[in-house]
N, CA, C and O atoms as a CHARMM CRD file, in Angstrom:
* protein
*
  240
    1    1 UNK  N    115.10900  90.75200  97.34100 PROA 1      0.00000
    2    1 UNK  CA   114.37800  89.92600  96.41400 PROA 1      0.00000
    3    1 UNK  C    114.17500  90.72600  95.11700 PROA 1      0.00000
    4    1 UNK  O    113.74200  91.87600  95.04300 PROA 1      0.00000
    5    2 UNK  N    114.53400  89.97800  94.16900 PROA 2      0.00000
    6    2 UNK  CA   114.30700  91.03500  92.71600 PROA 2      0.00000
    7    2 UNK  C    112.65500  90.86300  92.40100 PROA 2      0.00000
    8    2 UNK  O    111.84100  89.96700  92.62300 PROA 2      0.00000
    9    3 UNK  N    112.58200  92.38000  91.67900 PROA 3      0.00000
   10    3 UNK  CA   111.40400  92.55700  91.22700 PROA 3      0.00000
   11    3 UNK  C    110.86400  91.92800  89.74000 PROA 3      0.00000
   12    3 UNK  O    111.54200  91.69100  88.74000 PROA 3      0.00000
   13    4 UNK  N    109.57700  91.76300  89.92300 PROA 4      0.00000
   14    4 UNK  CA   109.20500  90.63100  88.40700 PROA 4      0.00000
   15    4 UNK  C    109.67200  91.27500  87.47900 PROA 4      0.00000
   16    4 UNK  O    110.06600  90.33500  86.78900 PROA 4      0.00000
   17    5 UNK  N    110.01400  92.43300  86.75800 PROA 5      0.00000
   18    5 UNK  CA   111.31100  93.11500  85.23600 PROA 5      0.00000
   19    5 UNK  C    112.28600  92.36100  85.96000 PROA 5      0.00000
   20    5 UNK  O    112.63100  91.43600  85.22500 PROA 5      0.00000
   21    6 UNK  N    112.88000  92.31500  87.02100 PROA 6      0.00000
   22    6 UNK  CA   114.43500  91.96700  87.07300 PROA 6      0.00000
   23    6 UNK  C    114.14500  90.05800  86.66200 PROA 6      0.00000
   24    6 UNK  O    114.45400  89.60600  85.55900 PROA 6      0.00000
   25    7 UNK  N    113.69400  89.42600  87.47200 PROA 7      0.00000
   26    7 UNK  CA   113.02700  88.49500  87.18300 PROA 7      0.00000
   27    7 UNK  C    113.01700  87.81600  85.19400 PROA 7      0.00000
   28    7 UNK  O    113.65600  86.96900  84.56900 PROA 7      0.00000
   29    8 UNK  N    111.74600  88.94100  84.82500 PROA 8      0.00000
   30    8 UNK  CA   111.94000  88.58000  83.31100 PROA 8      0.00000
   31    8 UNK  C    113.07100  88.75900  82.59500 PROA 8      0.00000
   32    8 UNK  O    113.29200  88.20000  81.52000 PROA 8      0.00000
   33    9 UNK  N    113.92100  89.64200  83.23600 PROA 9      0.00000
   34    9 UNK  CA   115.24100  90.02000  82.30600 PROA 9      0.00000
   35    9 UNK  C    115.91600  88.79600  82.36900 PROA 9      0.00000
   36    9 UNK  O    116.41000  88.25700  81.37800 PROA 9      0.00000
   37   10 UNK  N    115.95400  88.33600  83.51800 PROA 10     0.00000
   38   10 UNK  CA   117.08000  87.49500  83.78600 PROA 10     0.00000
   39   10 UNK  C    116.40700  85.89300  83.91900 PROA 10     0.00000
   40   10 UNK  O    117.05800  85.05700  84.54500 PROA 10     0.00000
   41   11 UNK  N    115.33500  85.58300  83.42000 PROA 11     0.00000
   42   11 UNK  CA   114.97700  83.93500  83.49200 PROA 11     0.00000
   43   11 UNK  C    115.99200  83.05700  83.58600 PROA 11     0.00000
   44   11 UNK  O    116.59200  82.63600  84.57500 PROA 11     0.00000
   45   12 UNK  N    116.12300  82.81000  82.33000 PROA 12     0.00000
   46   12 UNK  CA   117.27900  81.91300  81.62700 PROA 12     0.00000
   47   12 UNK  C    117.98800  81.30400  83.03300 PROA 12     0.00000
   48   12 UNK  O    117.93600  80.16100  83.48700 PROA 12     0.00000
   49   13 UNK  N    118.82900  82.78600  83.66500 PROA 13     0.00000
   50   13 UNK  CA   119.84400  82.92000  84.85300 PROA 13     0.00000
   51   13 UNK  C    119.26300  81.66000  85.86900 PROA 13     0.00000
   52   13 UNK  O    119.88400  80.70300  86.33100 PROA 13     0.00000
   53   14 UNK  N    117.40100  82.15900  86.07700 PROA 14     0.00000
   54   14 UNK  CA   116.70300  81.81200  87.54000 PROA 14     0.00000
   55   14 UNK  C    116.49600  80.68700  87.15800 PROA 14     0.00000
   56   14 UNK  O    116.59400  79.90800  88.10700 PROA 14     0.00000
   57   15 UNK  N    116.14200  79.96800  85.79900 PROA 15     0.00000
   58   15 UNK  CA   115.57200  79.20900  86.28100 PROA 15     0.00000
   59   15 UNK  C    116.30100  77.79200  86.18500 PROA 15     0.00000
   60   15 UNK  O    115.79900  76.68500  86.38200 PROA 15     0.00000
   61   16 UNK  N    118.03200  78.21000  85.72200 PROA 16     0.00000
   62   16 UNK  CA   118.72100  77.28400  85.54900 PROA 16     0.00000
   63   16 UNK  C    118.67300  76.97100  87.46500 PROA 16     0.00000
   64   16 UNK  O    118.52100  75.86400  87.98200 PROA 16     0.00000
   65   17 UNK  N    118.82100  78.06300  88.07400 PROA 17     0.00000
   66   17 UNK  CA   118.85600  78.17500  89.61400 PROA 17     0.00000
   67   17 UNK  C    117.42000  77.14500  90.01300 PROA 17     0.00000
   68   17 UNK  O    117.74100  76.08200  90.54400 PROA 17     0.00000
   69   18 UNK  N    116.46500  77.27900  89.88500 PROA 18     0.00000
   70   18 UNK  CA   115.42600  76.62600  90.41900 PROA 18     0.00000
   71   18 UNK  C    115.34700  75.17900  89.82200 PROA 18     0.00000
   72   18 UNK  O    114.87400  74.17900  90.36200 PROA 18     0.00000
   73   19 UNK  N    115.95500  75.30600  88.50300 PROA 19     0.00000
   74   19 UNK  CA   116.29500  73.23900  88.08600 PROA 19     0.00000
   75   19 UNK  C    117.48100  72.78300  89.13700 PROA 19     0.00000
   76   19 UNK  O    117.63400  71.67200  89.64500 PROA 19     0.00000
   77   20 UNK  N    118.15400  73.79500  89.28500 PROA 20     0.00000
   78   20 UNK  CA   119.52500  72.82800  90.28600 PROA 20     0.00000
   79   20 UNK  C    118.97400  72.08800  91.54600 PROA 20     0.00000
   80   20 UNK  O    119.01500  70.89700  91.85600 PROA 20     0.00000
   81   21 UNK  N    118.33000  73.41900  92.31000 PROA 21     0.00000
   82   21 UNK  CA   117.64600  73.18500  93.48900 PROA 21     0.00000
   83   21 UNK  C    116.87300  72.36300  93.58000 PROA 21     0.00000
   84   21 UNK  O    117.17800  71.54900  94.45200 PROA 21     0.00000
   85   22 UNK  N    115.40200  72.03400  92.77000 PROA 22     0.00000
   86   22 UNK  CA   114.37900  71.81000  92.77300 PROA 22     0.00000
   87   22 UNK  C    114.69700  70.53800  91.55100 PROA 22     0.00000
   88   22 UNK  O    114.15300  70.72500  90.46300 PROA 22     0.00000
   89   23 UNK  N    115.33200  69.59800  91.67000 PROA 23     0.00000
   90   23 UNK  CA   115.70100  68.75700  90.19200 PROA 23     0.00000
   91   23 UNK  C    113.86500  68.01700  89.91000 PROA 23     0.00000
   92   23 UNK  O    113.47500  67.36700  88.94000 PROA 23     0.00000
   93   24 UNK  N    113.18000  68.38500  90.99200 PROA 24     0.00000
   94   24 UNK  CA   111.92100  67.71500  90.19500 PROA 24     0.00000
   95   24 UNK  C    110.78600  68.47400  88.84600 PROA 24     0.00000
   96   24 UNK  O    109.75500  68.14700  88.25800 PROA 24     0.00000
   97   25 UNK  N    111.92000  69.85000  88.86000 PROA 25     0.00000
   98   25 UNK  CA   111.38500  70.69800  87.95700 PROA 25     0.00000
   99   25 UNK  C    111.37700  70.29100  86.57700 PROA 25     0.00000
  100   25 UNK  O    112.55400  70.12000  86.25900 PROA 25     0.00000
  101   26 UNK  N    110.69400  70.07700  85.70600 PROA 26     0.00000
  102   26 UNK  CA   111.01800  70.39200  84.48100 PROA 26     0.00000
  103   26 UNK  C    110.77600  71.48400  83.30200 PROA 26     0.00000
  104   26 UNK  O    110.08200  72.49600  83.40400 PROA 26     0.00000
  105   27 UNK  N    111.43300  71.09700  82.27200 PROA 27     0.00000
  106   27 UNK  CA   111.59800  72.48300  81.34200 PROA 27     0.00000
  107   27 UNK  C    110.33100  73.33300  80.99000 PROA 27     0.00000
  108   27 UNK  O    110.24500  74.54500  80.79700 PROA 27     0.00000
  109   28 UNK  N    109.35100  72.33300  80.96100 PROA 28     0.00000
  110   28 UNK  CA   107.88900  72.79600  80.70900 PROA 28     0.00000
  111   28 UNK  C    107.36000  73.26200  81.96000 PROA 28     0.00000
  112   28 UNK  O    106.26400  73.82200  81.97800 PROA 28     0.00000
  113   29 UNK  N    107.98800  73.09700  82.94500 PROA 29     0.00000
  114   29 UNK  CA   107.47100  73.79500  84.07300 PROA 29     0.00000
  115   29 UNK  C    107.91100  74.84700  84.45700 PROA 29     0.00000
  116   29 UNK  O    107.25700  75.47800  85.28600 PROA 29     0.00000
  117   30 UNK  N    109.48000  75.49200  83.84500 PROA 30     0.00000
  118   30 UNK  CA   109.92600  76.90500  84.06900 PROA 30     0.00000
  119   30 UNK  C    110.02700  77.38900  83.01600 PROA 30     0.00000
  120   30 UNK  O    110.91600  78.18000  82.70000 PROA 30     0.00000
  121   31 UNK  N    108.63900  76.77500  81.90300 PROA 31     0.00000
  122   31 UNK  CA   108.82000  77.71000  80.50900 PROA 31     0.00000
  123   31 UNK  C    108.31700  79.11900  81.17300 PROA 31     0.00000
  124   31 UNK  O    107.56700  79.11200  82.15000 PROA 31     0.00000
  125   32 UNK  N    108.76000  80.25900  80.60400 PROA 32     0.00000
  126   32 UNK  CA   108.11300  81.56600  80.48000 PROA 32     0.00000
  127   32 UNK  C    107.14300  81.97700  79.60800 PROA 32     0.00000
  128   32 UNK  O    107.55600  81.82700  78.45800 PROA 32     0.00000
  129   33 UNK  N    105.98800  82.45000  79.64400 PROA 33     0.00000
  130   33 UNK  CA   105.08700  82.77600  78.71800 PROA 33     0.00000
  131   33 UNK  C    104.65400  84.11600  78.63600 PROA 33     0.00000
  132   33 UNK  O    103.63000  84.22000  79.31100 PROA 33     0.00000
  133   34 UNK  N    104.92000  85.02600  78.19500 PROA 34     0.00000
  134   34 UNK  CA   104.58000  86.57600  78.35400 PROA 34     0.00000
  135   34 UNK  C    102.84600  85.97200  78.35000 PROA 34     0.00000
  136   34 UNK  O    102.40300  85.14500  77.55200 PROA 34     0.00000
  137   35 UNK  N    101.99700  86.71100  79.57400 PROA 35     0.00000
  138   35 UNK  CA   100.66700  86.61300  80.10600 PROA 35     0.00000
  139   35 UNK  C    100.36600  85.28700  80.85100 PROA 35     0.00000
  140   35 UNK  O     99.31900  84.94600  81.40200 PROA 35     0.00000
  141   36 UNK  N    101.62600  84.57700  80.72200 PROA 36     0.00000
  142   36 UNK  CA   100.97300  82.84300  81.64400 PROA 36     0.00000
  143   36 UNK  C    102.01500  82.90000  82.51800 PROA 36     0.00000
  144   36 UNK  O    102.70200  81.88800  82.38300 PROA 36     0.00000
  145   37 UNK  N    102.51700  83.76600  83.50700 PROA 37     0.00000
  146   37 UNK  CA   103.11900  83.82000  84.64600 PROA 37     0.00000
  147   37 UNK  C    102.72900  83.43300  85.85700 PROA 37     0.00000
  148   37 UNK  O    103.58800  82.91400  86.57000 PROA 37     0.00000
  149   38 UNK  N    101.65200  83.55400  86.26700 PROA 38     0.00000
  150   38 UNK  CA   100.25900  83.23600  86.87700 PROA 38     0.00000
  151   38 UNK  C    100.68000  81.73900  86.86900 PROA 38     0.00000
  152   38 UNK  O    101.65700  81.57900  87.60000 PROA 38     0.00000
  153   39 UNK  N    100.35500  80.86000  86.41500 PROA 39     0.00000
  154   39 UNK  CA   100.17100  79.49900  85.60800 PROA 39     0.00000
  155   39 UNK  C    101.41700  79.32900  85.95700 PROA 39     0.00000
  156   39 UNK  O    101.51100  78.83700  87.08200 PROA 39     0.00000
  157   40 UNK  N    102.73500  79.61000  85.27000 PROA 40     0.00000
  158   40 UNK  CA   104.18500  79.02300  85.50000 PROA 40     0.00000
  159   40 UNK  C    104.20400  78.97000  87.12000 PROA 40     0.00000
  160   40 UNK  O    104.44200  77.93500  87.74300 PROA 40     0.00000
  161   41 UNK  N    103.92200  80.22500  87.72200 PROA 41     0.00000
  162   41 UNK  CA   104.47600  80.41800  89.03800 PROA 41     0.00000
  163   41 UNK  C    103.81900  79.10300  89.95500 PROA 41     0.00000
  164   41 UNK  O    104.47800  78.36500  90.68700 PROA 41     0.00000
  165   42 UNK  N    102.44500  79.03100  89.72200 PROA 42     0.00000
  166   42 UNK  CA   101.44900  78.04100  90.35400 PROA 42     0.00000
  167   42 UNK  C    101.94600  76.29500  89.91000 PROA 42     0.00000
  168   42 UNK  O    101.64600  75.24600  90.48000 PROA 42     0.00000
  169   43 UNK  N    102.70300  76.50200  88.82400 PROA 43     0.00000
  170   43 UNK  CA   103.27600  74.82100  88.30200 PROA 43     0.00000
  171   43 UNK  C    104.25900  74.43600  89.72000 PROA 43     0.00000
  172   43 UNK  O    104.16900  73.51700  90.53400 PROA 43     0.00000
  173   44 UNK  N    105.21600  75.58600  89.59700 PROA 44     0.00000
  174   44 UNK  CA   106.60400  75.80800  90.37200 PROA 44     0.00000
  175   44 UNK  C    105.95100  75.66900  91.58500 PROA 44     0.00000
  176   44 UNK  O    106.77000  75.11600  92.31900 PROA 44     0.00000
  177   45 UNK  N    104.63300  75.92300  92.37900 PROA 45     0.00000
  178   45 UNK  CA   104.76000  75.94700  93.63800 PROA 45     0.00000
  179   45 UNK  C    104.43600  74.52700  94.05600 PROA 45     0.00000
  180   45 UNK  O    104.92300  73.79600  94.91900 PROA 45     0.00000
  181   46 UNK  N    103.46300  74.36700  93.17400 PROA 46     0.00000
  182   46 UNK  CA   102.60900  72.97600  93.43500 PROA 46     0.00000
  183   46 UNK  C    103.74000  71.97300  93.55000 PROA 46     0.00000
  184   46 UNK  O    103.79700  71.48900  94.68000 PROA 46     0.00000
  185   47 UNK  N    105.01800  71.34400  92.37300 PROA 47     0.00000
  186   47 UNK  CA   105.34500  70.74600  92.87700 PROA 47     0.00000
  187   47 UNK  C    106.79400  71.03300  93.88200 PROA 47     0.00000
  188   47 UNK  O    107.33000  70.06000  94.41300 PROA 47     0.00000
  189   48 UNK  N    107.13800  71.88600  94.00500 PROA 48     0.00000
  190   48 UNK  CA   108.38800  72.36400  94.75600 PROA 48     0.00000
  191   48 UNK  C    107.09700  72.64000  96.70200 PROA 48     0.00000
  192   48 UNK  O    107.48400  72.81200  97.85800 PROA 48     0.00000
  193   49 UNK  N    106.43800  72.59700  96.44200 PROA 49     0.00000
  194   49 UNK  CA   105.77300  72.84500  98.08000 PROA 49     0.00000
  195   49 UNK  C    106.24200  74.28600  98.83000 PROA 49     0.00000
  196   49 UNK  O    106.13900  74.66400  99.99700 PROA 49     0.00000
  197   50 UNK  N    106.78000  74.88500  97.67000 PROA 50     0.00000
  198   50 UNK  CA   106.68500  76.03200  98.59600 PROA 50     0.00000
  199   50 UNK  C    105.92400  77.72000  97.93900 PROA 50     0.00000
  200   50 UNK  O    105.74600  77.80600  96.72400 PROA 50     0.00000
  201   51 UNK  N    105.61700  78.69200  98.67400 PROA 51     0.00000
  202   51 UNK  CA   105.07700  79.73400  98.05200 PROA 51     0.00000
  203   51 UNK  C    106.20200  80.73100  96.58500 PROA 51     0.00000
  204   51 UNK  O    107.40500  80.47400  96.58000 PROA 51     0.00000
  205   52 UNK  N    105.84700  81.39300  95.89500 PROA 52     0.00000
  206   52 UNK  CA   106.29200  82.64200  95.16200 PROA 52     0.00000
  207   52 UNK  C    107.49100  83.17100  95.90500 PROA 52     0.00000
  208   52 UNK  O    108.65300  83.14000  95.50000 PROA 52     0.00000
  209   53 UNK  N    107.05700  83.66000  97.04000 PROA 53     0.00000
  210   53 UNK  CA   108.03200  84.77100  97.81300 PROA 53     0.00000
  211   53 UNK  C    108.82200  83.43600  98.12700 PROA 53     0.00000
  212   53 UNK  O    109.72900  83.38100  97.29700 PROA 53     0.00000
  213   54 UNK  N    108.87800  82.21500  99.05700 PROA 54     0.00000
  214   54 UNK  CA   109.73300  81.68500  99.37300 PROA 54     0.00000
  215   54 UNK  C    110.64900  81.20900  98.19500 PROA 54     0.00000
  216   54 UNK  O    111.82200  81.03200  98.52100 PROA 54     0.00000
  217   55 UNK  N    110.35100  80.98600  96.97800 PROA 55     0.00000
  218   55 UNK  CA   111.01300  80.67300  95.95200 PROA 55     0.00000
  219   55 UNK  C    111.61400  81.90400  95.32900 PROA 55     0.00000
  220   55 UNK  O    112.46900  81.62700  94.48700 PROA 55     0.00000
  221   56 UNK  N    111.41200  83.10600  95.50100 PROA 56     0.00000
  222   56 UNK  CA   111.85700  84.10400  94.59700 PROA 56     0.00000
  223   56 UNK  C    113.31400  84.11300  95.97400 PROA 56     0.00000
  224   56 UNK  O    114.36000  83.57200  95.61400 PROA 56     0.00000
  225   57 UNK  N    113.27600  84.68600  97.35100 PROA 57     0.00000
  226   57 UNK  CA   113.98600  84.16700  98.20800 PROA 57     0.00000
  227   57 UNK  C    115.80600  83.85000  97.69700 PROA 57     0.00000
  228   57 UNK  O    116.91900  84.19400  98.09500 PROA 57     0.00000
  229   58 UNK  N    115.32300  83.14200  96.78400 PROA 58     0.00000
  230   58 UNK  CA   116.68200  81.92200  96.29200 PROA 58     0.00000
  231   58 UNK  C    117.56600  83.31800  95.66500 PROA 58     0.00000
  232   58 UNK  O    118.73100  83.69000  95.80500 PROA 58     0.00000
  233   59 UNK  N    116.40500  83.85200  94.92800 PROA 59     0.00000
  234   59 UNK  CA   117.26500  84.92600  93.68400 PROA 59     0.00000
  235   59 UNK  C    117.90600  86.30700  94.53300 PROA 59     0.00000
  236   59 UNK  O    118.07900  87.41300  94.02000 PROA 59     0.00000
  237   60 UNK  N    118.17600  85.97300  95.81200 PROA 60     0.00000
  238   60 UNK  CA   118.86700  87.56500  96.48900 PROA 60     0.00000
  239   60 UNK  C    120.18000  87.23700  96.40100 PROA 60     0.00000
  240   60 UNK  O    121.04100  88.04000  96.76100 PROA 60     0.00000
């Protein structure tokens, strides 16, 4: 599982990955915000139903 730097380096990459998967995502929901990560991550769980770790998971 990559670590949150590998993570920020590579968004763009993940989160085209988590719109494929998850098509109920939207853009405002895998915006990145340097200090509102917290907040993004909690958008992503609420409506995808699953935790952080099970969603980071995808990115190995």
């Amino acid at each position: 599982m990559p670590n949150e730097q590998e993570i920020k380096g590579n968004w763009n990459e993940y989160k085209g990955k988590l719109k494929q998967k998850y098509g109920e995502l939207t853009d405002d929901d895998v915006t990145y915000q340097e200090g509102k990560e917290d907040e993004m991550w909690g958008r992503i769980e609420q409506k995808v139903g699953k935790t952080k770790k099970e969603i980071m998971s995808l990115f190995d």
